[in-house]
C-alpha positions in Angstrom: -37.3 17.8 42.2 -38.7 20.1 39.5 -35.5 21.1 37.1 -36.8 24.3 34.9 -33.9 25.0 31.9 -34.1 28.1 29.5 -33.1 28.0 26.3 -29.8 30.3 27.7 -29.0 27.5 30.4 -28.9 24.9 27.5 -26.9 27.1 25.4 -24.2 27.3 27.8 -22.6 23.7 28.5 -22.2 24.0 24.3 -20.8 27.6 25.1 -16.7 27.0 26.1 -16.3 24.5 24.1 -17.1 26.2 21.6 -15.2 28.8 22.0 -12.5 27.5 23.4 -12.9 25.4 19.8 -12.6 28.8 18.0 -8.9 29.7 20.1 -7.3 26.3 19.2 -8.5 26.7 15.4 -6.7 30.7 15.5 -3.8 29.6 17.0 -3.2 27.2 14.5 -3.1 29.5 11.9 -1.0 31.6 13.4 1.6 29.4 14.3 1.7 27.0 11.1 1.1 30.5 8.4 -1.3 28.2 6.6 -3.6 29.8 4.1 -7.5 29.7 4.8 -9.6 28.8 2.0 -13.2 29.1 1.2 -15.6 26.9 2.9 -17.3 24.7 0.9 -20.4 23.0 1.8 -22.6 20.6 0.0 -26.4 20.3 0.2 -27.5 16.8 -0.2 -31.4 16.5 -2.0 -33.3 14.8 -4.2 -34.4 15.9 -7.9 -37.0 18.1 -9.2 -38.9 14.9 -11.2 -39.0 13.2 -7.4 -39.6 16.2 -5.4 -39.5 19.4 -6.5 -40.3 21.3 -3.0 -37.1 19.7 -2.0 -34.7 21.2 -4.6 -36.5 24.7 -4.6 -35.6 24.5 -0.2 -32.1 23.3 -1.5 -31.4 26.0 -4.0 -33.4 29.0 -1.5 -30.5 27.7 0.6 -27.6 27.5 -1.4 -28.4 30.8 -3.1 -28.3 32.1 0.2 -25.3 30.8 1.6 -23.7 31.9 -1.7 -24.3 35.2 -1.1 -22.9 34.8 2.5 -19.5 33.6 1.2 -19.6 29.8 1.0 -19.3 28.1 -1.6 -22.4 26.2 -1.5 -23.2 23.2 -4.1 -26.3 21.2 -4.3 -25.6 17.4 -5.3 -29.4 15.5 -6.4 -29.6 11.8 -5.9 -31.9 9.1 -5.7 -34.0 8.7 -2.6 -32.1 5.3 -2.1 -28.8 6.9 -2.3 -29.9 10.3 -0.7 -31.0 7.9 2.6 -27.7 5.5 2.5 -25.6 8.4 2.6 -27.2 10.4 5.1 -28.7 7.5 7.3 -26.4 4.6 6.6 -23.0 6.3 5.9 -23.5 10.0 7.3 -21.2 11.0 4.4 -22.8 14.5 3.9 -22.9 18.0 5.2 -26.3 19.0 4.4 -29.3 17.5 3.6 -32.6 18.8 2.3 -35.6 16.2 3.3 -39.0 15.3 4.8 -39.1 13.4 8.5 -40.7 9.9 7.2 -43.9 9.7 9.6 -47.2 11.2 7.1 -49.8 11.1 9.6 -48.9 12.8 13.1 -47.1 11.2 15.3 -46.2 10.5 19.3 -44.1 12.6 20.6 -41.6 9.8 21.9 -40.5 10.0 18.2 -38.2 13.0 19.2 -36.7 10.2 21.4 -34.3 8.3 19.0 -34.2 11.1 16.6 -31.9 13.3 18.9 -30.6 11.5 21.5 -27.2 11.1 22.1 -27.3 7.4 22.4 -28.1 6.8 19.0 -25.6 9.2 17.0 -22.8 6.2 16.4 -26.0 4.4 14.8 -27.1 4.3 11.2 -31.2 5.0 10.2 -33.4 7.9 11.3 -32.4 7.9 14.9 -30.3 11.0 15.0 -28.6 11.3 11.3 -27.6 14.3 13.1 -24.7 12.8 15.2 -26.6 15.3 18.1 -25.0 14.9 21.3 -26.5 17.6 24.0 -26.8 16.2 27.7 -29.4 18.5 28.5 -31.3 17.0 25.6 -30.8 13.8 26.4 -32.1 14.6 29.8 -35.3 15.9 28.9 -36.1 13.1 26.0 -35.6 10.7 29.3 -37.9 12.7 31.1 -41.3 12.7 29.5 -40.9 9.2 28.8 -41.5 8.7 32.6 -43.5 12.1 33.4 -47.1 11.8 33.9 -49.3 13.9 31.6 -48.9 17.3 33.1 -45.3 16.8 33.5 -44.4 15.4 30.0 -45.8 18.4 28.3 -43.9 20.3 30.3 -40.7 18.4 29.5 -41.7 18.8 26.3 -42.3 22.4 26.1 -38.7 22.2 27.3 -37.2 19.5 24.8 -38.9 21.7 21.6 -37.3 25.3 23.3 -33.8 23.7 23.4 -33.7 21.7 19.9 -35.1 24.9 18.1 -32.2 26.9 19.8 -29.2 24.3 19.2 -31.0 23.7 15.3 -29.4 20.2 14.6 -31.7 20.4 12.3 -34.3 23.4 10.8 -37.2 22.6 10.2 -39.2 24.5 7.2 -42.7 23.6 6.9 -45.4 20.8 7.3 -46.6 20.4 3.2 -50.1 19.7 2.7 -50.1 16.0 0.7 -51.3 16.5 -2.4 -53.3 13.6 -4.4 -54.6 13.3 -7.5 -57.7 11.1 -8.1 -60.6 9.6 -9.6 -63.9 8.7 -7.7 -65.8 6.5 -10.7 -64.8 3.7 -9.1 -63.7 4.3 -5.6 -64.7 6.4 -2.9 -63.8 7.7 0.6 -60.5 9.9 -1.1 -61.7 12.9 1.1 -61.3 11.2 4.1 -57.7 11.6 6.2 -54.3 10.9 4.2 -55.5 9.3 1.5 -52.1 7.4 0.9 -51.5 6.3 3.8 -51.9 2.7 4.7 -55.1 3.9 6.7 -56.4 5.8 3.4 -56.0 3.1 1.5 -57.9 0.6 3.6 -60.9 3.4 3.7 -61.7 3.2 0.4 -64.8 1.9 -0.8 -65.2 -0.1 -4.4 -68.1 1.1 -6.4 -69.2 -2.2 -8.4 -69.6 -0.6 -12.8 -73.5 -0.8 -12.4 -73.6 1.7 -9.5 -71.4 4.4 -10.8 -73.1 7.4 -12.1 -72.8 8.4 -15.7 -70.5 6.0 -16.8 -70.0 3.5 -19.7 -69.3 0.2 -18.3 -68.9 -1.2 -21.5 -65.0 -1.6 -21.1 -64.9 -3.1 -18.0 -66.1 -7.1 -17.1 -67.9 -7.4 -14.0 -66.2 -10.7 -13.4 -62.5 -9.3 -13.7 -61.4 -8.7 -9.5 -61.6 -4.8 -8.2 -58.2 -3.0 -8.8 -57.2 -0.4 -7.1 -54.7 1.7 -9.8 -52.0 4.6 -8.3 -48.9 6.1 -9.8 -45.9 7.1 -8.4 -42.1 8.7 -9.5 -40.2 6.8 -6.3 -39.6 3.3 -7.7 -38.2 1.5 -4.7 -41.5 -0.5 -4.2 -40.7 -2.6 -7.4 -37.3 -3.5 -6.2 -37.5 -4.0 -2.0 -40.3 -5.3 0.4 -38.1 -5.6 3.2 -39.6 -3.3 6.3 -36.5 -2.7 7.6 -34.6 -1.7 5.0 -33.9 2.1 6.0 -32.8 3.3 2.3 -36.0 1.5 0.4 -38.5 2.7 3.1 -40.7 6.5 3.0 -43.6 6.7 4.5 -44.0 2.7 5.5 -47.4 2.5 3.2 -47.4 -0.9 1.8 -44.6 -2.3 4.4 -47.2 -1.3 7.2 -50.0 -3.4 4.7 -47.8 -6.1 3.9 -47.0 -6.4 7.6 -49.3 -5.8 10.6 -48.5 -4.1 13.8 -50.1 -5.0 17.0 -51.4 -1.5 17.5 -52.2 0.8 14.5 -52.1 4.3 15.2 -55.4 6.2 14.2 -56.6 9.3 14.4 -57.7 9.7 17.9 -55.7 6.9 19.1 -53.7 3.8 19.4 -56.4 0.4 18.0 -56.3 -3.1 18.4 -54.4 -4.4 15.2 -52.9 -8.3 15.4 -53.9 -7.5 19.0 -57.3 -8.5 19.9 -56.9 -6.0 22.9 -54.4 -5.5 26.0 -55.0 -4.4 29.5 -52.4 -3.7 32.2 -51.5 -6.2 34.3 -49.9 -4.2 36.7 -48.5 -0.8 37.0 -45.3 -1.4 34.3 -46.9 -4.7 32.3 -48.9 -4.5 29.6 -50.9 -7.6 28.6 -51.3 -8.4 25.1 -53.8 -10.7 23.7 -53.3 -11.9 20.0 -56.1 -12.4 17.5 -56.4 -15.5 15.5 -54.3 -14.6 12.5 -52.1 -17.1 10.0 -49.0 -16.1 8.0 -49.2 -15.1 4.5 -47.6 -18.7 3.5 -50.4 -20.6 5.8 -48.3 -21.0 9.2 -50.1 -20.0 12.5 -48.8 -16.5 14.1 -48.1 -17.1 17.4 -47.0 -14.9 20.9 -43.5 -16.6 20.4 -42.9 -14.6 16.9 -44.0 -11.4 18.8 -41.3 -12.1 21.3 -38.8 -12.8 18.3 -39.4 -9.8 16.6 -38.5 -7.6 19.2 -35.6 -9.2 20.3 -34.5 -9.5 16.2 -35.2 -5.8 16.2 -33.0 -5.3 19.2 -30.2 -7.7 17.6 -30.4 -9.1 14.1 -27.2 -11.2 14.3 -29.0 -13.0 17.3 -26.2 -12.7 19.2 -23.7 -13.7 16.1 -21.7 -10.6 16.2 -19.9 -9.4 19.2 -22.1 -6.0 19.7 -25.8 -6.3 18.9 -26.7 -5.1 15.2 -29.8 -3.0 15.6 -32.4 -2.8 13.0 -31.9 1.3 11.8 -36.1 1.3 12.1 -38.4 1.5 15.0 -35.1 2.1 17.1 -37.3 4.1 19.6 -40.3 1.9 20.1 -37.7 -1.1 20.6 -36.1 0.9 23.4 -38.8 1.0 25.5 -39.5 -2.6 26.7 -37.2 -3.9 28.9 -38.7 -7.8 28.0 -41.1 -9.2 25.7 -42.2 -12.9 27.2 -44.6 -15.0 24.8 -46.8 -16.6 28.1 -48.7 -18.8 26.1 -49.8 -18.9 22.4 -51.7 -16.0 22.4 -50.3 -14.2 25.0 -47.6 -11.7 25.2 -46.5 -9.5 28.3 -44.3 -6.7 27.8 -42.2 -5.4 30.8 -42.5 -1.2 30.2 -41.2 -0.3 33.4 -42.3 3.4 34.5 -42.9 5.1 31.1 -45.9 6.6 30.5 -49.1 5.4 28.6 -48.7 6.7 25.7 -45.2 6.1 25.2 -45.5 2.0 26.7 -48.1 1.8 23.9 -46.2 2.9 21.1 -43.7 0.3 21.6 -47.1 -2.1 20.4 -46.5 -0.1 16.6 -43.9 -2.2 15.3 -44.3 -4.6 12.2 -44.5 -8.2 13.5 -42.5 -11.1 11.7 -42.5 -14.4 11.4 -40.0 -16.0 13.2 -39.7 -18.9 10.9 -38.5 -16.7 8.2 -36.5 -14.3 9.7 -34.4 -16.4 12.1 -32.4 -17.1 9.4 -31.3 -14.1 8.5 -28.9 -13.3 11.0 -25.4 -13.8 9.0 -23.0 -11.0 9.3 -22.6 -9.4 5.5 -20.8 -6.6 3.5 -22.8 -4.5 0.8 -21.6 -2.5 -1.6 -22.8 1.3 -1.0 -23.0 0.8 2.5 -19.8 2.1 4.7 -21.1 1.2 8.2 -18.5 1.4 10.9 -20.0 -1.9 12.4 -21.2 -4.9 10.6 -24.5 -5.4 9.4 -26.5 -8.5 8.7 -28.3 -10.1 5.6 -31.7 -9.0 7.5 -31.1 -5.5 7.0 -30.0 -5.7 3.6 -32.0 -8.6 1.9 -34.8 -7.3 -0.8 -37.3 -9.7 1.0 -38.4 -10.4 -2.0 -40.8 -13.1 -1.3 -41.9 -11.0 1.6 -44.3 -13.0 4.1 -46.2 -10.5 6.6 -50.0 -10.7 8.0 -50.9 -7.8 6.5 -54.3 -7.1 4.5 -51.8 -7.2 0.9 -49.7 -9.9 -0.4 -47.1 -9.2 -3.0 -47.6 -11.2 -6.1 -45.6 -9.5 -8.6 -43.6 -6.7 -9.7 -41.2 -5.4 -12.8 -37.9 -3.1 -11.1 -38.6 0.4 -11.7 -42.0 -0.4 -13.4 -44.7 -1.9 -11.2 -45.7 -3.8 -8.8 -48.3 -5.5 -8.1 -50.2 -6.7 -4.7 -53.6 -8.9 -4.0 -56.0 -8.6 -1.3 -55.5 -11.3 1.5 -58.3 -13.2 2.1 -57.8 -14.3 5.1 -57.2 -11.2 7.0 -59.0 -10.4 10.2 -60.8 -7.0 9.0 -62.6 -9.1 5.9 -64.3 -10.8 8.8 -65.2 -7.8 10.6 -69.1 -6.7 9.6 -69.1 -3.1 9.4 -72.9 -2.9 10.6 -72.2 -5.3 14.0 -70.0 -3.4 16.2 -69.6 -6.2 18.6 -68.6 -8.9 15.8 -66.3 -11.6 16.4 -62.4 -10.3 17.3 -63.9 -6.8 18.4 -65.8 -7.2 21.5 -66.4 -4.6 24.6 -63.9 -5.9 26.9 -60.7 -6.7 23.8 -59.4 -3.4 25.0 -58.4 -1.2 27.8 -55.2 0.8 29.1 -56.4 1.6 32.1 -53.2 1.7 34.4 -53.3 1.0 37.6 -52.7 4.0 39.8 -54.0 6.2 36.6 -57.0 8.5 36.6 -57.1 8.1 32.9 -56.1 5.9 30.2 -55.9 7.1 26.1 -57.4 3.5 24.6 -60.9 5.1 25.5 -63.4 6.3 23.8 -65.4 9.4 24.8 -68.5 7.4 25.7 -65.9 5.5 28.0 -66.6 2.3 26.2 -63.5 0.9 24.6 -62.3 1.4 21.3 -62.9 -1.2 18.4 -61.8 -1.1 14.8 -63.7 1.4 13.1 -66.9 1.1 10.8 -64.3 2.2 8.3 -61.6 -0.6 7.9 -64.5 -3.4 8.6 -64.6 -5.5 5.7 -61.3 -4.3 3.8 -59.6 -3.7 1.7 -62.4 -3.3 -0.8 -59.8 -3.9 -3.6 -59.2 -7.2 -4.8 -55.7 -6.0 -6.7 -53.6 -3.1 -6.0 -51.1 -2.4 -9.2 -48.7 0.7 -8.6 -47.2 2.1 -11.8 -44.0 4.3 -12.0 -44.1 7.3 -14.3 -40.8 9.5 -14.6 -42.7 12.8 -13.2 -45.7 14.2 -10.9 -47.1 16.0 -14.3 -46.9 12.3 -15.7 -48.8 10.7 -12.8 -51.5 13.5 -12.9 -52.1 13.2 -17.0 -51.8 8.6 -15.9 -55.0 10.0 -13.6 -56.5 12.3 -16.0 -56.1 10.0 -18.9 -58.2 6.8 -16.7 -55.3 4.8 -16.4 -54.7 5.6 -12.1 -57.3 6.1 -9.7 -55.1 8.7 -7.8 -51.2 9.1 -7.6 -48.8 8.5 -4.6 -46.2 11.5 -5.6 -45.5 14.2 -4.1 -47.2 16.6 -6.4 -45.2 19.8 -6.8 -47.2 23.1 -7.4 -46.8 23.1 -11.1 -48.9 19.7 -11.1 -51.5 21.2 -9.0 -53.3 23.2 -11.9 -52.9 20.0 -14.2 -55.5 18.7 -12.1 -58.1 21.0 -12.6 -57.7 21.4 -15.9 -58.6 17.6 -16.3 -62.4 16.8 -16.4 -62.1 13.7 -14.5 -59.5 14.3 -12.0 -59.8 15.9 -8.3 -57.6 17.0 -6.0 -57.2 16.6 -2.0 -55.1 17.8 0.0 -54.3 16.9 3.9 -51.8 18.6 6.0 -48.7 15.7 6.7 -46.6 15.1 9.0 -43.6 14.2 7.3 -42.0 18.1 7.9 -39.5 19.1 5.3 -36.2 20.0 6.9 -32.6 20.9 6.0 -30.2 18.3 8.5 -26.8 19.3 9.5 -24.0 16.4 10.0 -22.8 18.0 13.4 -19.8 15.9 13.3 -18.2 18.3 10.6 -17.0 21.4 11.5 -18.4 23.7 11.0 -21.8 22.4 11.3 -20.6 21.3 14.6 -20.6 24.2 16.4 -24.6 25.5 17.2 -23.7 29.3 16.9 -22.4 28.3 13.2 -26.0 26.2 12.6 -28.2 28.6 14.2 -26.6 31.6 11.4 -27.4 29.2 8.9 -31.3 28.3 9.9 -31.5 32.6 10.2 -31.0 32.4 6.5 -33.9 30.7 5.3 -37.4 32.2 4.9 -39.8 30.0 5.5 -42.9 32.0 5.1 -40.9 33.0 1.1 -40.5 28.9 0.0 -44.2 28.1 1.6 -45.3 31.2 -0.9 -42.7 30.3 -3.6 -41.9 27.0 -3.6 -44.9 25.5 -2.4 -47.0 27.9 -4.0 -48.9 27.9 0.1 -49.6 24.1 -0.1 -47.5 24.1 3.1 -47.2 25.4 6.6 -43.8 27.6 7.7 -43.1 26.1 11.3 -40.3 26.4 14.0 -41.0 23.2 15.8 -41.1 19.5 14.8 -44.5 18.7 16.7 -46.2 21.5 14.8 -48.9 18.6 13.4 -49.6 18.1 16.8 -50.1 22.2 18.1 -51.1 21.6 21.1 -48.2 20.2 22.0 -46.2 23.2 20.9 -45.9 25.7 23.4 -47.3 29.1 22.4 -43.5 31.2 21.8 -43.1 28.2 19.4 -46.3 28.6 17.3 -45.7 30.0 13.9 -47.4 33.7 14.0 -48.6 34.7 10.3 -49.0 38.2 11.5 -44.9 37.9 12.5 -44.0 35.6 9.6 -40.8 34.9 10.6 -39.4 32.2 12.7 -39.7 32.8 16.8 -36.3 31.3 17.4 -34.1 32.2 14.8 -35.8 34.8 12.5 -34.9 35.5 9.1 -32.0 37.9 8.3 -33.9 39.7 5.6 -36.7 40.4 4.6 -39.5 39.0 1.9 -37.0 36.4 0.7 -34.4 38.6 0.6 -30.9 38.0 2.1 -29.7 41.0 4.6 -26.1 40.0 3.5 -24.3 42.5 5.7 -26.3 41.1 9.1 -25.9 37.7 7.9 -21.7 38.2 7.3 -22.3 40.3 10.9 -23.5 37.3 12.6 -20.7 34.7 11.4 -17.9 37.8 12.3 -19.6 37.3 15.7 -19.3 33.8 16.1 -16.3 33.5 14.8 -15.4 33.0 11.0 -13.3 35.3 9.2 -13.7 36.8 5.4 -11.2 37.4 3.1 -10.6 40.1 0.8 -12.7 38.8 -1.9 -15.6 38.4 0.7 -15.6 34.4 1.1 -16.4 32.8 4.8 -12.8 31.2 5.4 -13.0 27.3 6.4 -11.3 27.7 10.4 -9.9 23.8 10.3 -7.8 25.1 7.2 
């Protein structure tokens, strides 16, 4: 039966409690004549030198909520540190961050990053500690719809998470890179950081570059590819499931290969020579002929162990399963993973649709031989989990074996590191002018379902879809060295100066002019995923009750920090699949002619606070001022 909610109807099961929340909290005052004091909350973010659009969202906040009444303080950390406590720990009130996917994403993602299921566990999968039924109901929903039903659910799913804000999102920033083309080409072409950038590229041998002195480079020394970064966590930790050390998944997801990478117009055969469906809930994987980075064969039985080690890293050791915090969601949705022969794996999916049964295929694969070993129940320092974890999800990995195109060969903590082409890897095998080469023929790959009109692995010739022209042959590189400089101005001079090909930083407006101003560097920019967002801890009070959250997301302007902050290398948006538009239902859409968020539009007006509406609105849902105008804490 067709179930239609409005936002109202999934406002109300939060309603009485609520209020009924509020009574309790007055009484006790009453009763015990305690004094209220100010409510103090803390905004959790990183530092200007590591991302400065993050701090300038922070402080738009906190100056804000100042001039509400709170006492508001902004705390900067380390990206390790920001991610233990927020992820790992959930010691925080607020946090100021970006959502860790670059490139767009499935809209299953929503799926562990909100449901209720996952708000005891540490990782991305709701930091939030959301719990809404309704929520959970419709994340459940369109992972079984069919097409036309899923986007309904989804239209749904967006409606309700903007209205109950367990987070806010702010905008989608364009990524922002600094580089060279002497020596490589093909920057201009999709996120050029990404691990799918990266493997675009295209070294230009010295005697084919244009206008250049060759003189101080040897023809006989290998191709390097040369990028700069602030975050240093790649010198220190290759382990790709290691939440706090992990961003964007770059290197991890080219030190490690996925079965299915996901591209721009689709899911493509990775370690998977193809899949088909074998019936109507099994997909059918067939594995390419690929060897570990040490020399052993990879085989359907370590495909079988990964996702079981995902599911349980103590193997059964400890007395509840310990999850990995990473690819949470896509581990969810097989219900088995049976190696049928040595190339051969068949996953159970059960009656999810297409597109959500092939995104469990996106997870890094490892090798069972290493990993099994790993399962020992361990405490870390800096790590509070309420459960125990194991040495697999805190080990640096530091002799990290994957299949990927890179191997790691050295690094220097907080200085470099250093990674070398694999030669073995399938794609050097692939000839860029024979579309039908070896490991890429017609028939490798179809999703066409039974009892499916339609299946999202083809092409719009209806052939079906091979590794593209682009990634046949890589990498191009022969070395990949990544330096760490203490700012984004530093990495744009390491780029102007010849000494990087490009940077991997987010580059913060101030940056941006650096890199016209220098003869040899260009800029590119490409709209990302990875949304920057403020996160409430909704197990606190107050950021537990909605009405309390959805006053605080009325105070920021997003349209003001996109202008300010970002200086317009950004999109304001109200919705987390604004990458994706047309899954965004139209009320949703951010309107420049309105300029103001659809859901919970600013109090105010061109950056600046309406302080009597805003003190209006938490009067209304609740709070109480004192004389000296300060929002009271109610649990005091």
């Amino acid at each position: 039966m067709t179930r239609t909610r409005s936002r109202r109807s999934v406002l109300a099961g939060t309603g009485l409690a609520v209020a009924s929340a509020g009574c309790v909290g007055r009484v006790r005052n009453i009763v015990g004549r305690e004094r209220s004091d100010q409510l103090t909350l803390e905004v959790l973010t990183l530092p200007a030198d590591s991302d400065p659009n993050a701090v300038r969202i922070a402080q738009h906040l906190r100056g804000h909520m100042s001039e509400a009444g709170i006492d508001a303080r902004i705390n900067t950390v380390d990206q390790a540190e920001l991610l233990r406590r927020s992820l790992l720990n959930h010691d925080y009130d607020i946090y100021v961050g970006q959502f860790p996917q670059a490139v767009p994403f499935e809209a299953d993602s929503l799926y562990s990053f909100v449901h209720s299921r996952f708000a005891a566990e540490s990782g991305w999968q709701n930091p939030f500690g959301f719990t809404e039924l309704a929520v959970d109901d419709l994340l459940g929903e369109q992972r079984s719809a069919d097409t036309e039903r899923r986007m309904e659910h989804l239209a749904e799913l967006q409606e309700a998470l903007c209205e109950l804000q367990p987070l806010s999102v702010v905008a989608f920033p364009d990524a922002v890179t600094a580089y060279r083309d002497e020596r490589f080409d093909g920057w201009e072409f999709g996120h050029p950081t990404s691990a799918q950038g990266l493997l675009r590229l295209s070294f230009i041998p010295p005697e084919e570059r244009d206008g250049e002195d060759d003189g101080d480079e040897d023809a006989d020394e290998p191709a390097t590819l040369r990028l700069t970064t602030t975050d240093d966590r790649i010198t220190e930790n290759w382990n790709p499931i290691a939440t706090e050390y992990r961003r964007h998944g770059t290197f991890m997801s080219m030190l490690y290969d996925p079965l299915v990478r996901r591209h721009d117009d689709g899911p493509l055969p990775w370690l998977a020579a193809g899949w088909e469906w074998a019936d109507a809930e099994t997909i059918r994987v067939d594995l390419r002929d690929a060897d570990w980075h040490d020399g052993e064969p990879l085989t359907a039985d370590d495909v079988a162990f990964t996702y079981e080690f995902l599911r349980d890293t103590s193997s059964g050791e400890a007395e509840t399963p310990v999850p990995t915090p990473i690819f949470r969601g896509r581990t969810t949705i097989p219900e088995t993973v049976t190696a049928i022969d040595r190339s051969t794996v068949e996953f159970e999916v059960g009656s999810v649709n297409t597109a959500v049964a092939e995104r469990a295929l996106e997870v890094p694969v490892l090798p069972e031989h290493i990993w099994r070993d790993r399962t020992e129940l361990v405490n870390i320092a800096g790590i509070a989990l309420d459960e125990e974890t194991t040495e697999a999800l805190v080990s640096p990995n530091d002799e990290p074996v994957g299949s990927g195109p890179i191997t790691l060969v050295d690094a220097t903590a907080e200085t470099e590191a250093v990674f070398e082409r694999n030669s073995d890897h399938f794609l050097l095998d692939l000839d860029p002018l024979d579309p039908a080469a070896e490991g890429d023929s017609e028939d490798d790959t179809t999703d066409e379902r039974p009892g499916e009109e339609h299946g999202t692995g083809q092409d719009d010739t209806g052939g079906t879809r091979r590794i593209p022209n682009a990634f046949r042959g890589k990498p191009s590189f022969e070395r990949l060295v990544v330096e760490v400089v203490p700012s984004d101005i530093a990495a744009v001079q390491q780029v102007g100066d010849g000494l990087a090909d490009a940077t991997l930083s987010n580059i913060g407006p101030e940056a941006v002019p650096r890199i016209g101003r220098e003869a040899d560097a260009r800029l590119v920019n490409v709209r990302s995923a990875a949304f920057y967002h403020v996160g409430y801890n909704v197990r606190r009070a107050p950021l537990s009750n909605p009405r309390f959250r959805a006053v605080l997301a009325s105070m920021i302007d997003k349209a003001a920090i996109v202008d300010d902050a970002f200086q317009g290398y950004a999109a304001p948006a109200t919705s987390m699949l604004a990458a994706s538009p047309g899954l965004v239902p139209e009320d949703l859409r951010w309107d420049d002619d309105r300029g103001t968020d659809a859901v919970h539009p600013f109090r105010g007006r061109d950056g600046e606070l309406d302080v009597d509406a805003v003190r209006e609105a938490f009067r209304e849902a609740g709070y109480r001022y004192n004389a000296e105008g300060e929002l009271l804490s109610r649990d005091q």
